[in-house]
N, C-alpha and C positions, 0 to 999 in steps of 0.2 A: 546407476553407477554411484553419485555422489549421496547420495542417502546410504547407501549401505557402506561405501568405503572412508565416509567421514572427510574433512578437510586436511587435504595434502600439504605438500612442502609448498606448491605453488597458489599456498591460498590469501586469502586476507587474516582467517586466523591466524596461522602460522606465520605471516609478517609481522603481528601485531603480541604476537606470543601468548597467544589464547587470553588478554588481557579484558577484552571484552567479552569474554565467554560464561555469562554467570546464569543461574539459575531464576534469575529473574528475568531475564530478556526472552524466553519465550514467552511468557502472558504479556508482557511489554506489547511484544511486535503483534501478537493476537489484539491485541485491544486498540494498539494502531493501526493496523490493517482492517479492525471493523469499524474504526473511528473515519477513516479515510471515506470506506465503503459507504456509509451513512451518509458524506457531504456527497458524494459523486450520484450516488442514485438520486437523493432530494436535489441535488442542483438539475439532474435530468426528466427526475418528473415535473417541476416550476417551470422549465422550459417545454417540455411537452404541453402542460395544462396552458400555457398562453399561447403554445401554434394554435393547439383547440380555438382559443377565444377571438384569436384573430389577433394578439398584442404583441407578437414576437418581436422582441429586439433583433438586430444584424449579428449575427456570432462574429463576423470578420468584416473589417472597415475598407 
């Protein structure tokens, strides 16, 4: 739906009046989205590799 029909009247673009809609924000969000991706897996495999070792911290107090 939203892929093909583009953003509505009820969007955030169209609140904002397509003012952040530019040409560079998709490699932007591609390179933050695999910036992100990069911390979350290495923070999961560091925790993984210390369940191994027996050195796991408490996730929650």
């Amino acid at each position: 739906g939203l892929a093909v029909s583009g953003p509505g009247r009820l969007s955030l673009d169209h609140a904002l009046g397509h003012a952040v809609n530019r040409n560079w924000m998709v490699p932007a969000a591609f390179a933050v989205t695999a910036a992100a991706t990069t911390v979350v897996v290495g923070a999961r495999n560091r925790r993984l590799r210390r369940a191994a070792e027996g050195r796991q911290e408490t996730l929650f107090d």
